[in-house]
N, C-alpha and C positions, 0 to 999 in steps of 0.2 A: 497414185503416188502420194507417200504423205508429204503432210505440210511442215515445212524449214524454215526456221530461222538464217540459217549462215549458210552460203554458197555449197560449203563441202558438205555440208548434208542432204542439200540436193541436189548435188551431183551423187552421192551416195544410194541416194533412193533413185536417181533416173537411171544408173546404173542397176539394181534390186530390179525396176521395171522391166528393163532388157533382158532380165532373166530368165522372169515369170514370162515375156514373152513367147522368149526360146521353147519354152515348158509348153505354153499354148499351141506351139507348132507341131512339137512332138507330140502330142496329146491327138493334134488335129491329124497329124500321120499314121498314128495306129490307129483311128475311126477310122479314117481309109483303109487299111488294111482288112481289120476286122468285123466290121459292120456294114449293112446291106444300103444301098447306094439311098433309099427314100431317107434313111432316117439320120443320113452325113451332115445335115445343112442346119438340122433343125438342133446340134448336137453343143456346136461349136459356136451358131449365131449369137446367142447371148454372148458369150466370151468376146468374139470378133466385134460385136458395135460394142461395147467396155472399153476398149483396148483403142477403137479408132477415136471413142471419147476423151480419152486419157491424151493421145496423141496431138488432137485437137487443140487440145486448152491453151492456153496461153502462157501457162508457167512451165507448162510442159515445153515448148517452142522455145522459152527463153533457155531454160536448162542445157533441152538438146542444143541450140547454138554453142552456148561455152561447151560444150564436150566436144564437138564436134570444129569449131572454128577458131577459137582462141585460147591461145597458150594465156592461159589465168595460173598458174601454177604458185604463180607469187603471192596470190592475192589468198588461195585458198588452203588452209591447214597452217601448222606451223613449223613443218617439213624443210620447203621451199623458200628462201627469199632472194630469188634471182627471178629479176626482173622482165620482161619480153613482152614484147608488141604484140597485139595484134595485127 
């Protein structure tokens, strides 16, 4: 994920993350498909600990809260300014 100044931009990129994620999956499903079982693990591994590091961090954890638990709407862009609790 890159690095944000303002909320909406990193919800912006943790949303871009989730993407690339998806993409890593597919990616990991056609190895499956098309490649011979020794060499599945060794294909995708870099990818998979990247992505568990990403996941890990700490800004990453903060991001995904507000995406995931609190109506910030208000706070973030200048779209919104209706206000709501978490």
């Amino acid at each position: 994920m890159r690095r944000s100044r303002t909320l909406e931009k990193k919800l912006e990129a943790y949303r871009e993350f989730g993407r690339a994620v998806d993409r890593i999956d597919a990616l990991r499903r056609d190895v499956e498909e098309f490649v011979h079982w020794d060499a599945k693990e060794s294909i995708t591994a870099d990818l998979d600990r990247k992505v568990a590091s990403v996941m890990r961090s700490p800004a990453y954890r903060v991001v995904e809260w507000y995406d995931r638990y609190c109506q910030v709407r208000w706070y973030v862009g200048q779209a919104s300014m209706v206000m709501t609790q978490c």
